[in-house]
C-alpha positions as CSV (number, residue, x, y, z in Angstrom):
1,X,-25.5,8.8,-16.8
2,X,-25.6,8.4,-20.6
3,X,-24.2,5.2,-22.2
4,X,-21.1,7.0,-23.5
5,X,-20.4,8.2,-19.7
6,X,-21.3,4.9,-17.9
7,X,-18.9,2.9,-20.3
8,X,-16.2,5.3,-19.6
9,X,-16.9,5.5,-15.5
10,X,-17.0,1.7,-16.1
11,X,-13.1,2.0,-18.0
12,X,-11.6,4.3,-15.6
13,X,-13.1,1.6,-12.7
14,X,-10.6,-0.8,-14.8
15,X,-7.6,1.8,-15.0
16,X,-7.8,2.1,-11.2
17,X,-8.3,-2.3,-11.1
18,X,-5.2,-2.6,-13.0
19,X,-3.4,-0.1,-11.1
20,X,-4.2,-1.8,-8.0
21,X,-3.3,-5.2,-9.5
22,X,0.0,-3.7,-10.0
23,X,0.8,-2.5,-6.5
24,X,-0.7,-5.5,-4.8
25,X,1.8,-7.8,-7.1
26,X,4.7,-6.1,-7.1
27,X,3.9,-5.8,-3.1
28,X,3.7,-9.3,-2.4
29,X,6.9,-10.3,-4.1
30,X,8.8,-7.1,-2.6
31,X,7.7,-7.2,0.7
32,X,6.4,-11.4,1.2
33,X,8.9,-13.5,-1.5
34,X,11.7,-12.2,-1.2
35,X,12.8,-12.0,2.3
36,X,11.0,-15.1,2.8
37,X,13.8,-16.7,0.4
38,X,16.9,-14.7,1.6
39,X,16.6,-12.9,5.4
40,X,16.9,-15.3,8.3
41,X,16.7,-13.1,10.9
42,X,18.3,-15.0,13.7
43,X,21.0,-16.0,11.4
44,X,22.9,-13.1,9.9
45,X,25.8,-15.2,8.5
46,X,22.8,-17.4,6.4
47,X,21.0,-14.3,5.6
48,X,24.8,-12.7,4.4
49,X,25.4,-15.9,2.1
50,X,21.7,-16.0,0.4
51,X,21.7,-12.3,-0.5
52,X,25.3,-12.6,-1.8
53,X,24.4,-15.2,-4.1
54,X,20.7,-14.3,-5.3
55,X,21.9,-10.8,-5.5
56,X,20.0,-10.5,-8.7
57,X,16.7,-11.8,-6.7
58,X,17.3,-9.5,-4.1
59,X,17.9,-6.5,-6.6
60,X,14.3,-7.4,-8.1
61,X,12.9,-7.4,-5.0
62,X,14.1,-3.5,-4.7
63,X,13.0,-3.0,-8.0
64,X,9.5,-4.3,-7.2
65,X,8.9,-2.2,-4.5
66,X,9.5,0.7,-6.3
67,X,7.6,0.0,-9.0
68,X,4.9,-0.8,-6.0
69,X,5.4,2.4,-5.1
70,X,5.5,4.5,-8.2
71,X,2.0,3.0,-9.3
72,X,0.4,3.3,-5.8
73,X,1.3,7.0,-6.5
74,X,-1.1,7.1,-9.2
75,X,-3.6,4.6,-7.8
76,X,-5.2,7.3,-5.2
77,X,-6.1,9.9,-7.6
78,X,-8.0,7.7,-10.4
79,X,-9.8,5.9,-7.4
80,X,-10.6,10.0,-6.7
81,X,-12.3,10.6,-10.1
82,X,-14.5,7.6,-9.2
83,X,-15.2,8.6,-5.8
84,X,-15.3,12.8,-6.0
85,X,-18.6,12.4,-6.2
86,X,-19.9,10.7,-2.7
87,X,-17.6,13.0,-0.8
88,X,-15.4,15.3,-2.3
89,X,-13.6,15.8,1.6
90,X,-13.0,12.0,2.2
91,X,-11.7,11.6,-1.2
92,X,-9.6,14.3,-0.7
93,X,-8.4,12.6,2.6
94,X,-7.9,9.0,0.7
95,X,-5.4,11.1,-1.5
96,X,-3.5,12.4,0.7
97,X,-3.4,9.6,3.0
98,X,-2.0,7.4,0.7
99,X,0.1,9.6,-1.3
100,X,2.1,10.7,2.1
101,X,3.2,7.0,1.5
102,X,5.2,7.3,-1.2
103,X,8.5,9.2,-0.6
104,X,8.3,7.8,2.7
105,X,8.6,4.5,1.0
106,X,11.4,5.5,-1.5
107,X,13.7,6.7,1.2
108,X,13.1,3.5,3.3
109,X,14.4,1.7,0.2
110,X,17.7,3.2,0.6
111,X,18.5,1.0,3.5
112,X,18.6,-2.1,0.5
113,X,20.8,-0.2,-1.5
114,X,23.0,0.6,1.3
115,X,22.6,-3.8,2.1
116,X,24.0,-4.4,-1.3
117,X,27.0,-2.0,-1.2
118,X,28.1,-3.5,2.0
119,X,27.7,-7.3,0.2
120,X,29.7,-5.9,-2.8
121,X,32.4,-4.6,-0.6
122,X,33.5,-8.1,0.3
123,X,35.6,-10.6,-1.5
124,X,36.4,-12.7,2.1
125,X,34.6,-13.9,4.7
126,X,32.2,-11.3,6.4
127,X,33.8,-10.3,9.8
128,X,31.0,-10.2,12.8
129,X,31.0,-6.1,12.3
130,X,29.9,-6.7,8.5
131,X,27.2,-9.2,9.6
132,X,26.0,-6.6,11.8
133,X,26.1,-4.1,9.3
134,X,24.3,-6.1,6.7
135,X,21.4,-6.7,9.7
136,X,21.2,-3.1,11.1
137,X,20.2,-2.2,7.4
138,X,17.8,-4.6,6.4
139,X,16.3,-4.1,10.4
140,X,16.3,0.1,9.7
141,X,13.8,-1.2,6.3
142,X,12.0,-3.3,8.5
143,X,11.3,-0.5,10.8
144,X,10.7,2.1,7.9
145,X,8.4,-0.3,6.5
146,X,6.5,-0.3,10.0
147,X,6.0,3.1,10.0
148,X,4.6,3.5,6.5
149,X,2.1,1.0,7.6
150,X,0.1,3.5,9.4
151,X,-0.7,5.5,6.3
152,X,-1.1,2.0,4.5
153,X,-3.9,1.7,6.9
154,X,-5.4,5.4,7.2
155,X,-6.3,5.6,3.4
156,X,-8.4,2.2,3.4
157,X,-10.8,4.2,6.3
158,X,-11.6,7.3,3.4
159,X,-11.6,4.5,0.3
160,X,-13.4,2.0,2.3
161,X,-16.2,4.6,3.5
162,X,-16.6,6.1,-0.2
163,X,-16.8,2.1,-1.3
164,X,-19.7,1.7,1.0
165,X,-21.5,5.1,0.2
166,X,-20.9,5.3,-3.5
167,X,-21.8,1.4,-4.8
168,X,-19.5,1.4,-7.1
169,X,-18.5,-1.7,-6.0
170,X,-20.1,-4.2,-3.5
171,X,-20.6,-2.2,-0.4
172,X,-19.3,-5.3,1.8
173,X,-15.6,-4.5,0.6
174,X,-16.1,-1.0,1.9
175,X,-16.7,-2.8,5.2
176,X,-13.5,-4.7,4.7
177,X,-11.6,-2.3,4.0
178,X,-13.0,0.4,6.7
179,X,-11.9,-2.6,9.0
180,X,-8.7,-3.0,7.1
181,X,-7.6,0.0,8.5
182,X,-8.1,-0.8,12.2
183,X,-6.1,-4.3,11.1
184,X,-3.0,-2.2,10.2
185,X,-3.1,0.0,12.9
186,X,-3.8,-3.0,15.4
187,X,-0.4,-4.6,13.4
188,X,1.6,-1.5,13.9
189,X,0.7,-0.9,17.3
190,X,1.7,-4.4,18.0
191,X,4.4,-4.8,16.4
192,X,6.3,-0.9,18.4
193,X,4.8,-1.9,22.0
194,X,5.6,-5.5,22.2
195,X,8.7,-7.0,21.2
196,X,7.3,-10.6,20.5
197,X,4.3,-9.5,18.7
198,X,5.4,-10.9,15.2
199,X,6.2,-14.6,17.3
200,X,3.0,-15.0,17.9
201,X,1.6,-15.6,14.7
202,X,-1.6,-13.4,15.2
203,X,-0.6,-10.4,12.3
204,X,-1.6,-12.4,8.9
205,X,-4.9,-13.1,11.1
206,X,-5.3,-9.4,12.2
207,X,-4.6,-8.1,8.7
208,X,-6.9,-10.5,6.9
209,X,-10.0,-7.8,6.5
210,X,-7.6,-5.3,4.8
211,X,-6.2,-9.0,2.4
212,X,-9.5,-9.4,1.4
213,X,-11.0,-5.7,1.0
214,X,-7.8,-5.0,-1.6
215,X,-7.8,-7.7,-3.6
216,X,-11.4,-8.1,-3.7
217,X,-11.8,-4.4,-4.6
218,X,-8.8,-4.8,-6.7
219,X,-10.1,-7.9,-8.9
220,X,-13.6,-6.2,-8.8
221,X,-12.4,-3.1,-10.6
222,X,-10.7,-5.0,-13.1
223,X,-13.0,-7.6,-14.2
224,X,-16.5,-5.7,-13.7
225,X,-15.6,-1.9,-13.6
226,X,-17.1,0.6,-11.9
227,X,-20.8,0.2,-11.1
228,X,-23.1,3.9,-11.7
229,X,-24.0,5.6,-8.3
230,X,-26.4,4.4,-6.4
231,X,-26.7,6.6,-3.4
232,X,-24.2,9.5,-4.7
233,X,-24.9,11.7,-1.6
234,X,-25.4,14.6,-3.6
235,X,-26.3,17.0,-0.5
236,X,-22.2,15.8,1.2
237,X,-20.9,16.5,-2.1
238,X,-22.2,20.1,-2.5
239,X,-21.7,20.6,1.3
240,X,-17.9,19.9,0.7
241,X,-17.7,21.5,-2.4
242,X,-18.9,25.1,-0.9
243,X,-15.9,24.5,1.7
244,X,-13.5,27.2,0.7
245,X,-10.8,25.2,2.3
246,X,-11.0,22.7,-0.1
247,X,-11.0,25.1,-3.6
248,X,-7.4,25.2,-3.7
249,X,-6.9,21.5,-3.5
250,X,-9.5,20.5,-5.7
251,X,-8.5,22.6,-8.9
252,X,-5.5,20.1,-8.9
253,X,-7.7,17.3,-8.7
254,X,-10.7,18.0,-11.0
Protein backbone atom coordinates (compact mmCIF):
# COMPACT_ATOMS: atom_id res chain seq x y z
CA UNK A 1 0.00 0.00 0.00
CA UNK A 2 1.20 3.56 -0.65
CA UNK A 3 1.07 6.18 2.22
CA UNK A 4 -1.95 7.90 0.73
CA UNK A 5 -3.83 4.33 0.81
CA UNK A 6 -2.59 3.12 4.21
CA UNK A 7 -3.73 6.44 5.95
CA UNK A 8 -6.97 6.13 4.41
CA UNK A 9 -7.44 2.11 5.15
CA UNK A 10 -6.15 3.44 8.61
CA UNK A 11 -9.39 6.23 8.59
CA UNK A 12 -12.03 3.99 7.31
CA UNK A 13 -10.60 1.42 10.43
CA UNK A 14 -11.76 4.57 12.54
CA UNK A 15 -15.24 5.14 10.71
CA UNK A 16 -15.99 1.50 11.42
CA UNK A 17 -14.44 2.17 15.48
CA UNK A 18 -16.69 4.95 15.86
CA UNK A 19 -19.56 3.22 14.36
CA UNK A 20 -19.09 0.37 16.60
CA UNK A 21 -18.67 2.72 19.62
CA UNK A 22 -22.07 3.95 18.71
CA UNK A 23 -23.94 0.66 18.70
CA UNK A 24 -22.14 -0.76 21.69
CA UNK A 25 -23.30 2.56 23.73
CA UNK A 26 -26.47 3.17 22.74
CA UNK A 27 -26.74 -0.87 23.39
CA UNK A 28 -25.86 -0.92 26.83
CA UNK A 29 -28.12 1.84 27.95
CA UNK A 30 -31.05 0.41 25.74
CA UNK A 31 -30.82 -3.04 26.51
CA UNK A 32 -28.68 -3.00 30.34
CA UNK A 33 -29.75 0.64 32.02
CA UNK A 34 -32.82 1.00 31.50
CA UNK A 35 -34.73 -2.00 32.42
CA UNK A 36 -32.35 -2.32 35.18
CA UNK A 37 -33.86 1.09 36.59
CA UNK A 38 -37.62 0.47 35.57
CA UNK A 39 -38.78 -3.54 34.92
CA UNK A 40 -39.06 -5.61 38.03
CA UNK A 41 -40.11 -8.60 36.64
CA UNK A 42 -41.83 -10.28 39.44
CA UNK A 43 -43.52 -7.12 40.35
CA UNK A 44 -45.68 -5.78 37.57
CA UNK A 45 -47.47 -3.19 39.71
CA UNK A 46 -43.55 -1.69 40.67
CA UNK A 47 -42.52 -2.14 37.14
CA UNK A 48 -46.19 -0.15 36.03
CA UNK A 49 -45.31 2.84 38.56
CA UNK A 50 -41.46 3.25 37.44
CA UNK A 51 -42.24 3.39 33.76
CA UNK A 52 -45.18 5.79 34.44
CA UNK A 53 -43.11 8.15 36.07
CA UNK A 54 -39.62 7.96 34.17
CA UNK A 55 -41.67 7.79 31.06
CA UNK A 56 -39.13 10.17 29.49
CA UNK A 57 -36.18 7.52 30.63
CA UNK A 58 -37.98 4.86 29.26
CA UNK A 59 -38.75 6.76 25.85
CA UNK A 60 -34.78 7.25 25.59
CA UNK A 61 -34.25 3.92 26.11
CA UNK A 62 -36.50 3.19 22.78
CA UNK A 63 -34.85 5.87 21.20
CA UNK A 64 -31.44 4.32 21.92
CA UNK A 65 -32.06 1.15 20.65
CA UNK A 66 -32.97 2.46 17.51
CA UNK A 67 -30.36 4.56 17.07
CA UNK A 68 -28.34 1.08 18.08
CA UNK A 69 -29.86 -0.32 15.40
CA UNK A 70 -29.77 2.19 12.58
CA UNK A 71 -25.90 2.50 13.02
CA UNK A 72 -25.27 -1.30 13.40
CA UNK A 73 -26.95 -1.16 9.91
CA UNK A 74 -24.11 0.66 8.58
CA UNK A 75 -21.45 -0.91 10.83
CA UNK A 76 -21.30 -4.37 8.64
CA UNK A 77 -20.56 -2.88 5.40
CA UNK A 78 -17.52 -0.44 6.29
CA UNK A 79 -16.05 -3.42 8.46
CA UNK A 80 -16.60 -5.21 4.58
CA UNK A 81 -14.41 -2.66 2.79
CA UNK A 82 -11.75 -3.47 5.43
CA UNK A 83 -12.21 -7.05 5.22
CA UNK A 84 -13.12 -7.76 1.25
CA UNK A 85 -9.95 -8.55 0.88
CA UNK A 86 -9.10 -11.80 3.18
CA UNK A 87 -12.36 -13.36 2.01
CA UNK A 88 -14.67 -11.76 -0.10
CA UNK A 89 -17.37 -15.00 0.79
CA UNK A 90 -17.10 -14.58 4.63
CA UNK A 91 -17.37 -10.89 4.43
CA UNK A 92 -20.20 -11.29 2.45
CA UNK A 93 -21.65 -13.64 5.10
CA UNK A 94 -20.65 -11.01 8.09
CA UNK A 95 -23.04 -8.60 6.05
CA UNK A 96 -25.70 -10.36 5.76
CA UNK A 97 -25.56 -11.93 9.07
CA UNK A 98 -25.75 -8.95 10.80
CA UNK A 99 -27.79 -6.87 8.56
CA UNK A 100 -30.81 -9.67 8.89
CA UNK A 101 -30.69 -8.00 12.44
CA UNK A 102 -31.91 -4.95 11.81
CA UNK A 103 -35.73 -4.94 10.82
CA UNK A 104 -35.95 -7.74 13.02
CA UNK A 105 -34.89 -5.44 15.69
CA UNK A 106 -37.23 -2.48 14.65
CA UNK A 107 -40.28 -4.50 14.75
CA UNK A 108 -39.38 -5.99 18.21
CA UNK A 109 -39.34 -2.37 19.30
CA UNK A 110 -42.98 -2.03 18.64
CA UNK A 111 -43.85 -4.05 21.66
CA UNK A 112 -42.32 -0.63 23.82
CA UNK A 113 -44.41 1.58 21.94
CA UNK A 114 -47.42 -0.57 22.38
CA UNK A 115 -46.03 -0.48 26.70
CA UNK A 116 -46.31 3.14 26.53
CA UNK A 117 -49.80 3.56 24.97
CA UNK A 118 -51.17 1.13 27.46
CA UNK A 119 -49.36 3.50 30.40
CA UNK A 120 -50.88 6.57 28.68
CA UNK A 121 -54.28 5.12 28.64
CA UNK A 122 -54.56 5.31 32.38
CA UNK A 123 -55.39 8.17 34.62
CA UNK A 124 -56.52 5.43 37.77
CA UNK A 125 -55.14 2.72 39.27
CA UNK A 126 -53.96 -0.09 36.77
CA UNK A 127 -56.52 -2.95 37.08
CA UNK A 128 -54.72 -6.63 37.25
CA UNK A 129 -55.69 -6.99 33.31
CA UNK A 130 -53.59 -3.68 32.56
CA UNK A 131 -50.64 -5.02 34.68
CA UNK A 132 -50.76 -7.99 32.60
CA UNK A 133 -50.97 -6.06 29.59
CA UNK A 134 -48.05 -3.87 30.42
CA UNK A 135 -45.99 -7.37 31.25
CA UNK A 136 -47.02 -9.47 28.17
CA UNK A 137 -45.47 -6.52 26.11
CA UNK A 138 -42.41 -5.83 27.58
CA UNK A 139 -42.11 -10.09 27.89
CA UNK A 140 -43.01 -10.25 23.77
CA UNK A 141 -39.53 -7.60 23.58
CA UNK A 142 -37.77 -9.78 25.77
CA UNK A 143 -38.41 -12.67 23.63
CA UNK A 144 -37.97 -10.74 20.27
CA UNK A 145 -34.74 -9.62 21.69
CA UNK A 146 -33.89 -13.44 22.32
CA UNK A 147 -34.35 -14.31 18.97
CA UNK A 148 -32.25 -11.50 17.35
CA UNK A 149 -29.55 -12.78 19.50
CA UNK A 150 -28.76 -15.55 17.25
CA UNK A 151 -27.77 -13.38 14.32
CA UNK A 152 -26.04 -11.10 17.15
CA UNK A 153 -23.97 -14.13 17.44
CA UNK A 154 -23.66 -15.59 13.77
CA UNK A 155 -21.92 -12.33 12.39
CA UNK A 156 -19.01 -12.30 15.12
CA UNK A 157 -18.06 -16.17 13.54
CA UNK A 158 -17.41 -14.34 9.75
CA UNK A 159 -15.90 -10.85 11.45
CA UNK A 160 -14.00 -12.72 14.05
CA UNK A 161 -12.40 -15.20 11.37
CA UNK A 162 -11.60 -12.19 8.86
CA UNK A 163 -10.01 -10.41 12.24
CA UNK A 164 -7.83 -13.39 12.69
CA UNK A 165 -6.83 -13.81 8.88
CA UNK A 166 -6.51 -10.30 7.88
CA UNK A 167 -4.29 -8.58 11.00
CA UNK A 168 -5.94 -5.71 10.84
CA UNK A 169 -6.31 -5.73 14.26
CA UNK A 170 -4.70 -8.13 16.95
CA UNK A 171 -5.56 -11.48 15.84
CA UNK A 172 -6.50 -12.54 19.60
CA UNK A 173 -9.79 -10.45 19.25
CA UNK A 174 -10.60 -12.58 16.19
CA UNK A 175 -10.43 -15.43 18.70
CA UNK A 176 -12.70 -13.61 20.93
CA UNK A 177 -15.01 -12.90 18.94
CA UNK A 178 -15.10 -16.37 16.81
CA UNK A 179 -15.86 -17.61 20.45
CA UNK A 180 -18.29 -14.74 20.95
CA UNK A 181 -20.40 -16.33 18.70
CA UNK A 182 -20.65 -19.79 20.45
CA UNK A 183 -21.30 -17.47 23.87
CA UNK A 184 -24.49 -16.13 22.21
CA UNK A 185 -25.69 -19.06 20.90
CA UNK A 186 -24.81 -21.06 24.24
CA UNK A 187 -27.12 -17.76 25.90
CA UNK A 188 -29.92 -18.32 23.48
CA UNK A 189 -30.02 -21.85 23.69
CA UNK A 190 -30.16 -21.50 27.39
CA UNK A 191 -32.28 -19.13 27.87
CA UNK A 192 -35.50 -21.21 25.11
CA UNK A 193 -34.79 -24.83 26.71
CA UNK A 194 -34.55 -23.99 30.31
CA UNK A 195 -36.82 -21.87 32.08
CA UNK A 196 -34.34 -20.83 35.01
CA UNK A 197 -31.42 -20.37 32.83
CA UNK A 198 -31.25 -16.41 33.45
CA UNK A 199 -31.46 -17.38 37.65
CA UNK A 200 -28.59 -18.83 37.53
CA UNK A 201 -26.35 -16.12 37.00
CA UNK A 202 -24.05 -18.03 34.40
CA UNK A 203 -25.08 -15.69 30.98
CA UNK A 204 -22.79 -12.37 31.78
CA UNK A 205 -20.02 -15.23 32.34
CA UNK A 206 -20.90 -17.16 29.10
CA UNK A 207 -21.11 -13.93 27.08
CA UNK A 208 -17.86 -12.48 28.33
CA UNK A 209 -15.61 -13.61 25.11
CA UNK A 210 -18.11 -11.77 22.78
CA UNK A 211 -17.80 -8.38 25.87
CA UNK A 212 -14.41 -8.43 25.28
CA UNK A 213 -13.87 -9.22 21.38
CA UNK A 214 -16.42 -6.00 20.62
CA UNK A 215 -15.26 -3.52 22.72
CA UNK A 216 -11.77 -4.43 22.31
CA UNK A 217 -12.18 -4.51 18.54
CA UNK A 218 -14.28 -1.55 18.92
CA UNK A 219 -11.78 0.73 20.99
CA UNK A 220 -8.98 -0.76 18.66
CA UNK A 221 -10.48 0.57 15.51
CA UNK A 222 -10.99 3.82 16.95
CA UNK A 223 -7.82 4.69 18.61
CA UNK A 224 -5.23 2.83 16.32
CA UNK A 225 -7.10 2.25 12.94
CA UNK A 226 -6.82 -0.34 10.73
CA UNK A 227 -3.42 -2.11 10.61
CA UNK A 228 -2.12 -3.04 6.54
CA UNK A 229 -2.56 -6.74 5.65
CA UNK A 230 -0.45 -9.08 6.77
CA UNK A 231 -1.54 -12.37 5.50
CA UNK A 232 -4.26 -11.00 2.89
CA UNK A 233 -5.00 -14.54 1.56
CA UNK A 234 -4.86 -13.49 -1.87
CA UNK A 235 -5.39 -17.05 -3.44
CA UNK A 236 -9.30 -17.16 -1.07
CA UNK A 237 -9.89 -13.89 -2.27
CA UNK A 238 -9.53 -14.61 -6.08
CA UNK A 239 -11.08 -18.11 -5.36
CA UNK A 240 -14.25 -16.28 -4.11
CA UNK A 241 -14.16 -13.67 -6.47
CA UNK A 242 -14.38 -16.13 -9.63
CA UNK A 243 -17.60 -17.52 -7.78
CA UNK A 244 -20.37 -16.47 -10.16
CA UNK A 245 -22.69 -16.71 -7.30
CA UNK A 246 -21.25 -14.02 -5.65
CA UNK A 247 -21.07 -11.24 -8.83
CA UNK A 248 -24.44 -10.11 -8.25
CA UNK A 249 -23.98 -9.39 -4.61
CA UNK A 250 -20.73 -7.90 -4.81
CA UNK A 251 -21.47 -5.03 -7.46
CA UNK A 252 -23.59 -3.63 -4.49
CA UNK A 253 -20.82 -3.93 -2.22
CA UNK A 254 -17.66 -2.80 -4.06
Amino acid sequence: MSEKSTMSFKNTGRIAGLLYLVVVLTGIFSLGYVPSKLIVWDNPSATFNAIKQSEFLFRTGIVSGLVCYTFFLFLPLVLYKLLKPAHKTYALYMVVLAVVSVPISFVNMLNKFAVISIINGQDSVPTKEVLQQVMFYLNQYDYGNLIVQVFWGLWLFPYGYLVYKSGIIPKFFGVLLMLGCISYLINFFGNSLYPNYSQLGISSIVRLPATLGEIGSCLWLLIMGAKEYTNPSEDSRLKSDSNPNNEFAGEYLK
